[in-house]
GUDOBA-688650 format. One record per residue: residue in one letter; x, y, z of N, C-alpha, C, CB in turn. Coordinates in steps of 0.2 Angstrom, whole numbers, padded with zeros to 4 digits, always signed. Atoms other than C-alpha are relative to their C-alpha. Glycine has a CB too. Layout:
REM GUDOBA-688650
AXYZXYZXYZXYZ
...
//
This chain:
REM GUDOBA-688650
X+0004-0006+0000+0000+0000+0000+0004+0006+0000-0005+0000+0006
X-0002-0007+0000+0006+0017-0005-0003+0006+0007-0002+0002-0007
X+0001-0003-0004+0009+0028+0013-0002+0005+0000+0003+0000+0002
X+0003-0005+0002+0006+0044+0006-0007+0000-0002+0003+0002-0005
X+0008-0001+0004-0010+0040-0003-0004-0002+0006-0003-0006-0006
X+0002+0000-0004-0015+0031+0012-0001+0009+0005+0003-0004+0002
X+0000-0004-0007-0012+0047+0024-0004+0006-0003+0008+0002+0004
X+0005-0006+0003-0020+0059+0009-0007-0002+0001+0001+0002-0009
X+0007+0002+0002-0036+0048+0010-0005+0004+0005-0001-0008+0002
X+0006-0005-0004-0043+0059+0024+0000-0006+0007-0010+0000-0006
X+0002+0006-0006-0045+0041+0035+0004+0003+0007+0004-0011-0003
X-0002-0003-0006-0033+0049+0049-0005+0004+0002+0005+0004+0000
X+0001-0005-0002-0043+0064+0051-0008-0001+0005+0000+0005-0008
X+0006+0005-0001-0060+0052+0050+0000-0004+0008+0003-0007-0007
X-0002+0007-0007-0052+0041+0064+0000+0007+0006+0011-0006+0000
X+0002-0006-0005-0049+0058+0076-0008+0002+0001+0004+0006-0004
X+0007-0001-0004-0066+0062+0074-0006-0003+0000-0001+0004-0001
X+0003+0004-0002-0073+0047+0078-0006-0002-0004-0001+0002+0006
X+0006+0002+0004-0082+0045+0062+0001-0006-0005-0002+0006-0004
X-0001+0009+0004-0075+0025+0056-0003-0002+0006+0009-0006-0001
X+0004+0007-0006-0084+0009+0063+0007-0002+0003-0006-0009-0006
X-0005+0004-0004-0074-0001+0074+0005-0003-0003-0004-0005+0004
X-0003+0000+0003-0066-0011+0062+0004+0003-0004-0001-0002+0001
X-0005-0007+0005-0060+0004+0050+0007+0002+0007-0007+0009-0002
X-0004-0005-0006-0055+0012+0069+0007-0007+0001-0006+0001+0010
X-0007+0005-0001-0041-0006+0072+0003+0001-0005+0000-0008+0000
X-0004+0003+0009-0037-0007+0053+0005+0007+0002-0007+0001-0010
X-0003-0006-0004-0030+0013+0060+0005-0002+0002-0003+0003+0004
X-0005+0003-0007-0021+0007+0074+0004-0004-0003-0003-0003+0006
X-0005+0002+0003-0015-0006+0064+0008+0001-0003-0002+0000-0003
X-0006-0003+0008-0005+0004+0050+0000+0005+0005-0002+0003-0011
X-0004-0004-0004+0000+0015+0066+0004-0001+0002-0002+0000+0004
X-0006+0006-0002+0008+0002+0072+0006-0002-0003-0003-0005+0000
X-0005+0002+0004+0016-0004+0058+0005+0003-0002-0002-0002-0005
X-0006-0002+0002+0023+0009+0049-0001+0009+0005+0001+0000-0010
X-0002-0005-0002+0030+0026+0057-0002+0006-0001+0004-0001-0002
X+0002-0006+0003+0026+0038+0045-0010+0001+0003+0002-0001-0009
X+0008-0001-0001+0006+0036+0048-0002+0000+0007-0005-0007-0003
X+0000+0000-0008+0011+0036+0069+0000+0008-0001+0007-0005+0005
X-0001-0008+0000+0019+0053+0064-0005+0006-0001+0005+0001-0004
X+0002-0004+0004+0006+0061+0055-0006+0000+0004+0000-0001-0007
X+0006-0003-0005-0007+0057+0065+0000+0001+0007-0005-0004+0000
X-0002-0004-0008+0002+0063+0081-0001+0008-0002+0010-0003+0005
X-0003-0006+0003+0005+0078+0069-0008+0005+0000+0003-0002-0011
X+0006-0003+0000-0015+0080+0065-0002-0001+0008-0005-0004-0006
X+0002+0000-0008-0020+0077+0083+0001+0004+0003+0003-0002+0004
X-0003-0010-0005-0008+0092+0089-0003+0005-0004+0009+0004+0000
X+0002-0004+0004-0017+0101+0076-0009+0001+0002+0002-0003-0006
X+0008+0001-0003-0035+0097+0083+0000+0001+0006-0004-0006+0000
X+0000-0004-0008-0029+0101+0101-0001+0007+0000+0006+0001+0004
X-0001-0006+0000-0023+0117+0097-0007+0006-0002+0005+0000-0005
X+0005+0000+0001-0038+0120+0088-0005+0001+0005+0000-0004-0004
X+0003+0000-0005-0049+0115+0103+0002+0005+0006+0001-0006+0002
X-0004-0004-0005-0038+0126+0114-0002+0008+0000+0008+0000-0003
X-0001-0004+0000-0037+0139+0107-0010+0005-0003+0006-0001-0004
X+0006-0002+0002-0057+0142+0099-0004-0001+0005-0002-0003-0005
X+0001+0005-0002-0065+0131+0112-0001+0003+0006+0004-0004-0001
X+0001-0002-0008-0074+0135+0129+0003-0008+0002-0010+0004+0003
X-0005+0005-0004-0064+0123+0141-0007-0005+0001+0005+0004+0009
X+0007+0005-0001-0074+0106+0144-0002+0000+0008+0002-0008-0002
X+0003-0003-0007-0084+0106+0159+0006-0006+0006-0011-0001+0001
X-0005+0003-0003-0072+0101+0174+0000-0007+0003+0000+0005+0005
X+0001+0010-0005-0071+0082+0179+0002-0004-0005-0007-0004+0002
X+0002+0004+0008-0073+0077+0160+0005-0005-0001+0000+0004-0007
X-0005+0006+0000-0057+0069+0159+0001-0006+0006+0007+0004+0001
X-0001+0006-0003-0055+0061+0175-0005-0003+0001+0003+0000+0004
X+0005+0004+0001-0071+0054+0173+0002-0005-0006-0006+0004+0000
X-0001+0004+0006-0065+0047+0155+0005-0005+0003+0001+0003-0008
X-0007+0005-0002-0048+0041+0163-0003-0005+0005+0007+0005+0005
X+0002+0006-0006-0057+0032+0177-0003-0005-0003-0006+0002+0006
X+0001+0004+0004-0065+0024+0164+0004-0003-0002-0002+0002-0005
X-0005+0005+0005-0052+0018+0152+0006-0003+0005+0004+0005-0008
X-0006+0000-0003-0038+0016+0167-0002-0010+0003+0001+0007+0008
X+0000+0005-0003-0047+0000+0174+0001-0006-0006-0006+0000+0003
X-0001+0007+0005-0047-0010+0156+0008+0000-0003-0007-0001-0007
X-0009-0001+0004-0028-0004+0153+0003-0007+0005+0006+0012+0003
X-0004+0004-0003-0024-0014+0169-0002-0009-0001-0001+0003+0008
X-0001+0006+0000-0034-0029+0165+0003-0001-0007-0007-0004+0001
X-0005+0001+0004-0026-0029+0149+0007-0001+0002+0000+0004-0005
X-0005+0000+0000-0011-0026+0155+0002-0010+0003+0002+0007+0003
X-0001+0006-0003-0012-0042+0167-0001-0008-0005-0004+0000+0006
X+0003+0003+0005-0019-0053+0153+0007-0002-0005-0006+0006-0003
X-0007+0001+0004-0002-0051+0144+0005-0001+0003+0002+0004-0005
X-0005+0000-0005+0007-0052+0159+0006+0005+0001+0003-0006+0000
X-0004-0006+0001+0015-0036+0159-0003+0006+0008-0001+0003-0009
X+0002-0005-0007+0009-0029+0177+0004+0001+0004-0004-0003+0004
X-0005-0003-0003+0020-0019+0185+0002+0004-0003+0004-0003+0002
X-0004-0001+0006+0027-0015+0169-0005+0008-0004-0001-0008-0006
X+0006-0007+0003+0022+0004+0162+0005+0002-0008+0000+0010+0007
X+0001-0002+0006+0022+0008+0145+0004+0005-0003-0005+0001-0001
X-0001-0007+0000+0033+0021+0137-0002+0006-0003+0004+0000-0002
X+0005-0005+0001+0024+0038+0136+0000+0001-0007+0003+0007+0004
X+0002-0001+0007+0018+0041+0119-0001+0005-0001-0006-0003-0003
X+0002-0009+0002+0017+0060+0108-0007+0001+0001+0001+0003-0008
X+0009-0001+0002-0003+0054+0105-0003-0005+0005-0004-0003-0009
X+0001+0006-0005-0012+0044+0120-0008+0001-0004+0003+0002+0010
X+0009+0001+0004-0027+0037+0108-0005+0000+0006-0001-0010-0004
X+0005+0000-0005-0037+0034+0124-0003+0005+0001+0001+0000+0005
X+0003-0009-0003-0039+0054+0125-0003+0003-0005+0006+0006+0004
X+0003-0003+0004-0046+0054+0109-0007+0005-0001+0000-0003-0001
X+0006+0000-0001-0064+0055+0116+0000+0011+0001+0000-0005+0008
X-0001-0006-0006-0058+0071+0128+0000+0005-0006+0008+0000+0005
X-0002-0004+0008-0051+0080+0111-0006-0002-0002+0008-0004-0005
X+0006+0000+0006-0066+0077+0101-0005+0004+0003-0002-0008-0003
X+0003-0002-0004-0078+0082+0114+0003+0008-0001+0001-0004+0007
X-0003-0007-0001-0068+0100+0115-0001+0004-0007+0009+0000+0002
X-0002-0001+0007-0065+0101+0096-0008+0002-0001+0005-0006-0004
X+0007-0004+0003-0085+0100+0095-0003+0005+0005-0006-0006+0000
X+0001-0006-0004-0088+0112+0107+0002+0004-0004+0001+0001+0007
X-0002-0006+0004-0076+0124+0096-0003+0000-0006+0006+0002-0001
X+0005-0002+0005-0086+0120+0082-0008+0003+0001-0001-0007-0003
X+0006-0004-0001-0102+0125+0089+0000+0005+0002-0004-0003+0003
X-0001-0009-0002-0096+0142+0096+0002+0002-0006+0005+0001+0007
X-0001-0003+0006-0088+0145+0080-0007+0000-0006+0007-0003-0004
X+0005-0001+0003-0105+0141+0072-0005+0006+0003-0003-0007-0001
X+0005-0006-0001-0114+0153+0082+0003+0008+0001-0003-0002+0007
X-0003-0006+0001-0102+0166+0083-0001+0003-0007+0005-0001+0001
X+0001-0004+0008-0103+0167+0063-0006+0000+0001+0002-0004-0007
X+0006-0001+0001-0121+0166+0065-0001+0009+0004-0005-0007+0004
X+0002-0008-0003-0121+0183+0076+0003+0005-0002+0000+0001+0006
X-0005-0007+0001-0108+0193+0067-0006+0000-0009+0013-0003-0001
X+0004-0003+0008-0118+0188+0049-0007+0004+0002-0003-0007-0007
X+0004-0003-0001-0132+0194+0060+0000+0008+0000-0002-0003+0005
X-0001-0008+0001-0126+0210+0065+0005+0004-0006+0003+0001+0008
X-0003-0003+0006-0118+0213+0049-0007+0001-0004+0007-0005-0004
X+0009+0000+0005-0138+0211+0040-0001+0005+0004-0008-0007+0000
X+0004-0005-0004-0142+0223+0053+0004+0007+0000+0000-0002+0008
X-0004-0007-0002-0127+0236+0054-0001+0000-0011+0011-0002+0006
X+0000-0004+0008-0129+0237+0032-0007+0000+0000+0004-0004-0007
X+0010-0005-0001-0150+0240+0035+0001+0006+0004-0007-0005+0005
X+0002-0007-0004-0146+0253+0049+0005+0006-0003+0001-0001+0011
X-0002-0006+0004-0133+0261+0036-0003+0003-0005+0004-0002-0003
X+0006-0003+0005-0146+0262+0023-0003+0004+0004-0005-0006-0004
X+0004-0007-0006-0155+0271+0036+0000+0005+0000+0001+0002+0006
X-0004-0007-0002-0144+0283+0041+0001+0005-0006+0009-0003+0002
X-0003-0004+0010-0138+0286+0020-0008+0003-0002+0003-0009-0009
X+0005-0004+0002-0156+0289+0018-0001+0006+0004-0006-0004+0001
X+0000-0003-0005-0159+0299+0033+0006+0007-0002+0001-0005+0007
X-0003-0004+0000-0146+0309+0029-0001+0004-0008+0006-0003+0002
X+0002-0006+0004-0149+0314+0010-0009+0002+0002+0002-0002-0008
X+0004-0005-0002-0167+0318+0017+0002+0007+0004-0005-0003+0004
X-0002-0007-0004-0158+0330+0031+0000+0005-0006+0009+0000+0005
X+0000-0004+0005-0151+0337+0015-0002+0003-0003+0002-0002-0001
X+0005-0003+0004-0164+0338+0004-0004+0007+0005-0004-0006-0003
X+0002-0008-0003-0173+0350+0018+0001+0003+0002-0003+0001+0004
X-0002-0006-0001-0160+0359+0022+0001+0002-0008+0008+0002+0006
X-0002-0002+0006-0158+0364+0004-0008+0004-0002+0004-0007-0005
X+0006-0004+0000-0178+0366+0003+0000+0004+0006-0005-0004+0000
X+0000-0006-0004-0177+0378+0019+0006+0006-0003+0003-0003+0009
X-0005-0007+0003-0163+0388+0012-0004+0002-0005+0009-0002-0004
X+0005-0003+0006-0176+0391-0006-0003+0003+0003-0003-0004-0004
X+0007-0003-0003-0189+0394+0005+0003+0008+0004-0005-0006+0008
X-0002-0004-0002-0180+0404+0016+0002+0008-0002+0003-0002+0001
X-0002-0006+0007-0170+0414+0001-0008+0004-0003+0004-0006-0009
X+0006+0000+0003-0189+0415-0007-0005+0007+0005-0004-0008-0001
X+0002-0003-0004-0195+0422+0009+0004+0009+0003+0000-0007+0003
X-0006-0006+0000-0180+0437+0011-0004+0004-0006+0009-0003-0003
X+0001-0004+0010-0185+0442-0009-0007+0002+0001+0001-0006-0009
X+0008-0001-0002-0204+0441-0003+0001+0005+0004-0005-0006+0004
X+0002-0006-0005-0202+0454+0011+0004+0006-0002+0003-0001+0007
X-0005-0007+0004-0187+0464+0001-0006+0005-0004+0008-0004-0007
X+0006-0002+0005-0202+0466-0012-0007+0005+0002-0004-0007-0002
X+0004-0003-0003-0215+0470+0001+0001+0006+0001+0000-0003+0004
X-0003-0008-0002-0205+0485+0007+0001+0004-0004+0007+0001+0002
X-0002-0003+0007-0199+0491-0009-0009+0004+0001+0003-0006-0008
X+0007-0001+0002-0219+0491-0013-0005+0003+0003-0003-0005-0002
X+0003-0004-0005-0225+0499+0002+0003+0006+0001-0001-0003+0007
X-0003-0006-0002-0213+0513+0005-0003+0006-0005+0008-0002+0001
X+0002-0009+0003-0217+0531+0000+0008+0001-0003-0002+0007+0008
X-0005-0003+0003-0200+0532-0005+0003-0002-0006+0004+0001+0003
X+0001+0002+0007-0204+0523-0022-0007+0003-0004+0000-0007+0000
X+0005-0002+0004-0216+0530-0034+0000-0006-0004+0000+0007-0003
X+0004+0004+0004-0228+0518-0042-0002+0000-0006-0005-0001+0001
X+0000-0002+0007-0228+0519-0060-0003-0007-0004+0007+0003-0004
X+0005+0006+0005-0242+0506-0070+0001+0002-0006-0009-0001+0001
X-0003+0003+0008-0237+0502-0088-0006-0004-0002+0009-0006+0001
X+0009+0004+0004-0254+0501-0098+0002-0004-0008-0008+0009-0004
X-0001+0005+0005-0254+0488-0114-0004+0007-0004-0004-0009+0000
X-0002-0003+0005-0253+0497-0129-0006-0004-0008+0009-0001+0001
X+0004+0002+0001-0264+0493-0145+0004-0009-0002-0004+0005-0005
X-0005+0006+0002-0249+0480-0152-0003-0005+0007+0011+0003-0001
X+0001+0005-0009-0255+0471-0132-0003+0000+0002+0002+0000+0005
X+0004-0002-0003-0268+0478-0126-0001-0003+0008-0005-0001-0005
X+0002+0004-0005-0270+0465-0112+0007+0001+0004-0004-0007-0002
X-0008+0001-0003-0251+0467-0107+0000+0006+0007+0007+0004-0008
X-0002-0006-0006-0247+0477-0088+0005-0002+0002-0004+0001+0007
X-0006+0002-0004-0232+0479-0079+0002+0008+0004+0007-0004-0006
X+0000-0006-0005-0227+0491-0064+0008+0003+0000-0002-0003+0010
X-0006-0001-0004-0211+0500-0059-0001+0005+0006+0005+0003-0005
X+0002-0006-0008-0207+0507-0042+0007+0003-0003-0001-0005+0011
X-0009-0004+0000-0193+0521-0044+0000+0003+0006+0002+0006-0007
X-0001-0003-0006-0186+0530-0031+0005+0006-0004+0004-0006+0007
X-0004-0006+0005-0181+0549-0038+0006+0003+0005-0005+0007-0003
X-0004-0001-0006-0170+0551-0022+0007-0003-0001-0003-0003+0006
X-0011+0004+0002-0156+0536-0025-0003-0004-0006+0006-0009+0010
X+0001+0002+0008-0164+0533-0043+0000-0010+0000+0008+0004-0004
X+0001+0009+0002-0165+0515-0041-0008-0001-0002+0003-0005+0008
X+0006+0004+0004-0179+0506-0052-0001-0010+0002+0002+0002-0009
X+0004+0007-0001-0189+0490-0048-0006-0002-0007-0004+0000+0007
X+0005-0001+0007-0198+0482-0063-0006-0006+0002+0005-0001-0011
X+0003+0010+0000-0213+0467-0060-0005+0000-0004-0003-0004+0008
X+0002+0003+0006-0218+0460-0075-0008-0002+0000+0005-0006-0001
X+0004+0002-0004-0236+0459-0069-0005-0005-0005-0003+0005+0003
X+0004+0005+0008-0244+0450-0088+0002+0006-0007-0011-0001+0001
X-0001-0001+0008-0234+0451-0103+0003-0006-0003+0004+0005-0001
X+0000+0006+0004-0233+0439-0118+0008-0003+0002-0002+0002-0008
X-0006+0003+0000-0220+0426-0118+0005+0000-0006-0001-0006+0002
X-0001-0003+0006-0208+0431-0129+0003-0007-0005+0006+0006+0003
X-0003+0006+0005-0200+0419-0144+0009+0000+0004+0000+0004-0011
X-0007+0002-0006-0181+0411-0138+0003+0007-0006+0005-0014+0000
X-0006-0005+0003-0174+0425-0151-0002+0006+0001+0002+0001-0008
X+0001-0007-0002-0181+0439-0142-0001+0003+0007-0006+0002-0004
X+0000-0002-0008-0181+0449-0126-0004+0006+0001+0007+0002+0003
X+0003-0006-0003-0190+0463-0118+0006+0004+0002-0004-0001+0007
X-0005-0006-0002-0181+0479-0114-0004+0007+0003+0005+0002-0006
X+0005-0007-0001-0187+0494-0103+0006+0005-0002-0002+0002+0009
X-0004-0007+0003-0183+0512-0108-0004+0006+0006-0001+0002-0011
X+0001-0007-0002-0185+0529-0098-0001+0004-0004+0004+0002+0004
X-0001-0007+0004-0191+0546-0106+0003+0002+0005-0007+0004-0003
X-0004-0006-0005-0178+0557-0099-0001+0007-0005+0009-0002+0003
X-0003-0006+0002-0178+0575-0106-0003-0003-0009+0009+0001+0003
X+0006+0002+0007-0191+0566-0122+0005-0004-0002-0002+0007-0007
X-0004+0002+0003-0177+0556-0126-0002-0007+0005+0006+0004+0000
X-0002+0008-0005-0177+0535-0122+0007-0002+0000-0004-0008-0003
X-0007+0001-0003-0164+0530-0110-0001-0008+0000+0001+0003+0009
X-0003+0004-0002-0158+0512-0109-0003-0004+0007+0005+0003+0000
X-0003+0000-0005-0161+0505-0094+0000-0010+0002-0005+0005+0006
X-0002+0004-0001-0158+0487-0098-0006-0006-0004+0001+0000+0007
X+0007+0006+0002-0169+0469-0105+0002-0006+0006+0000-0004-0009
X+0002+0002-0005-0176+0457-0093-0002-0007-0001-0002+0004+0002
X+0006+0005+0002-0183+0440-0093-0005+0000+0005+0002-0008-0002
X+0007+0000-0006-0201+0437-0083+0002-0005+0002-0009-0001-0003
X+0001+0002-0004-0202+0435-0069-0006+0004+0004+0005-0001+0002
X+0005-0005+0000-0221+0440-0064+0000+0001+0008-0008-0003-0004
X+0001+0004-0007-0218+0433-0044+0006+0005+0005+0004-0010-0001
X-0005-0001-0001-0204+0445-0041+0002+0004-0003+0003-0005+0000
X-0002-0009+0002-0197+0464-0043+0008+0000-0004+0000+0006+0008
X-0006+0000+0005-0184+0463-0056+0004+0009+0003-0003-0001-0011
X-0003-0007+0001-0170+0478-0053+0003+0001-0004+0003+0003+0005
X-0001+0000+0007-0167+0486-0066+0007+0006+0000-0008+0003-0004
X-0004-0003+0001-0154+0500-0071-0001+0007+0003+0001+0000-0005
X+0000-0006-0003-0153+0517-0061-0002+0007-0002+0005+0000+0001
X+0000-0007+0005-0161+0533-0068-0003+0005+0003-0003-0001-0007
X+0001-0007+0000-0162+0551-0066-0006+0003-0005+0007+0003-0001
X+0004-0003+0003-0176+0563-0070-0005-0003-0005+0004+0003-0001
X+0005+0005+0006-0188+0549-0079-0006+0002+0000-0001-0009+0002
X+0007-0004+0001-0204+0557-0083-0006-0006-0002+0000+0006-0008
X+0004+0005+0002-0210+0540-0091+0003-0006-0002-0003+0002-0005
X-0005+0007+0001-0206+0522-0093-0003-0005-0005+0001-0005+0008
X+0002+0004+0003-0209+0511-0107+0002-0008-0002-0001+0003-0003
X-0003+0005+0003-0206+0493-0114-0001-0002-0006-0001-0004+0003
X+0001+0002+0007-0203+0487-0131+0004-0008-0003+0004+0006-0004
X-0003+0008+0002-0199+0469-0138+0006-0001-0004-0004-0003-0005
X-0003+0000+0004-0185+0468-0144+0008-0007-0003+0001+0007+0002
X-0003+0004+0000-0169+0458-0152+0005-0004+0005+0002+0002-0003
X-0004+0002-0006-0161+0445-0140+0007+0005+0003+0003-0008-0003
X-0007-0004-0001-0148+0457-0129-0001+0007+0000+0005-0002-0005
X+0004-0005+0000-0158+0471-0133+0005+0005-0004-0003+0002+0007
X-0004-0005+0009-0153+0488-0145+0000+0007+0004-0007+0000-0009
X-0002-0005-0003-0148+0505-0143-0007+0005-0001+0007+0003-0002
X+0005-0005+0003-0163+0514-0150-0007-0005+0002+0001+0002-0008
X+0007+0005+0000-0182+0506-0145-0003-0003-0008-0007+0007+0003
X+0001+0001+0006-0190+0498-0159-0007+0003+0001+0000-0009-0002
X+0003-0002-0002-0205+0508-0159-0009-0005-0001+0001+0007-0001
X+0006+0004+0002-0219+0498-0168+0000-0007+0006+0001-0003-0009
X+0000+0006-0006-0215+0483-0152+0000+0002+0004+0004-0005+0000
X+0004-0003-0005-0222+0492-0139-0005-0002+0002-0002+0005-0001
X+0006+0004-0003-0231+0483-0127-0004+0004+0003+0001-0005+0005
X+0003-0004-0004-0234+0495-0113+0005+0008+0001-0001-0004+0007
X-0004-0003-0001-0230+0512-0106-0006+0006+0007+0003+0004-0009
X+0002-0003-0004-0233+0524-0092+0003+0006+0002+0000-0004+0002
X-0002-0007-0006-0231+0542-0084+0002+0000+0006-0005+0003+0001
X+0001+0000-0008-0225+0546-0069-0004+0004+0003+0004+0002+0003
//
């Protein structure tokens, strides 16, 4: 019989953990016996299943051994007398088979605490990646409502800036009537002739084509000023360009980017002060 194949078969590992019938378990002991190498290897896998036990392994509950030794000690002696060898002691061995029991007993105890240990770490690993998703949720919600409180908030600033503007006495109110080219077209400006600043709100006028813009103009001194093109916004007081001495404010449609001179036939609205 080839020794090697033998000792790759597994059958050591088999015999340690008490899983051959009786005669497989001699046929062992046998080629233990016989040759060397299969004494060695399975003193080799032994220390390797102690260690094992040792080291994973809640300890066996206290007595266990000398309860198995008190066992097996009494049929060591009638054997022994049996072959006439009483008195006579044996020389100590690396693997004392007798204590296979002991060992296997330990070794299954570290298997079942390593089975349940992995059972509670994949537990709390299913738990600790759900209570992340949580969190990852939880957290782009925070996000999202501080980003909707900032809009609101922002929205809410520009609502009361608006307010002020539109109440104070130190804007005059100028309504911007539709014109025949619109007829249905309004829009306000509040100017202030003090620090000249102008506010424009877009209150209904047509939506323009994507190659064209609105543009207000000031009469100053009969002459139209400039003061900038705008896109609607009907929700909200557009500020516009700054102007001195304005008698009247009108809007005209004009080319995307708007032009230096009104276009006069695209006249929506216009108003007096």
């Amino acid at each position: 019989m080839n020794i090697q194949e033998y000792i790759s078969s597994g059958v050591l590992e088999s015999f340690l953990l008490g899983q051959l019938s009786p005669a497989e378990e001699e046929e062992v002991l046998a080629m233990a016996k016989e040759h060397p190498e299969i004494r060695e290897e399975l003193d080799k896998i032994a220390a390797t299943f102690e260690a094992l036990a040792v080291r994973t392994a809640a300890p066996p509950p206290i007595g266990l051994k000398r309860k198995i030794m008190h066992q097996i000690k009494p049929k060591e002696r009638v054997r022994g007398s049996s072959s006439g060898q009483t008195g006579r002691k044996k020389p100590p061995a690396s693997f004392n088979f007798n204590e296979r029991n002991f060992l296997l007993g330990g070794l299954l105890l570290a298997l079942v605490g390593f089975i349940v240990v992995a059972g509670i770490l994949y537990y709390c690993k299913q738990n600790a990646a759900t209570l992340q998703g949580q969190i990852d949720q939880m957290a782009l919600t925070q996000d999202q409502i501080s980003q909707d409180n900032t809009e609101l908030t922002d929205r809410l600033d520009q609502a009361l800036e608006n307010l002020r503007i539109m109440s104070s006495e130190d804007y005059i109110k100028v309504d911007l009537q539709g014109l025949p080219l619109s007829p249905n077209s309004y829009a306000q400006v509040y100017w202030n002739p003090d620090s000249q600043e102008a506010f424009l709100r877009t209150t209904n006028l047509p939506t323009p084509a994507s190659d064209r813009q609105y543009q207000l103009w000031a009469i100053v001194d009969g002459n139209p000023v400039s003061m900038g093109v705008f896109d609607l916004t009907p929700d909200s007081l557009i500020q516009m360009q700054s102007i001195d001495n304005a008698a009247a404010f009108a809007i005209t449609l004009e080319p995307l980017g708007g032009v230096e001179s009104p276009t006069l036939d695209q006249m929506h609205v216009i108003g007096e002060v």
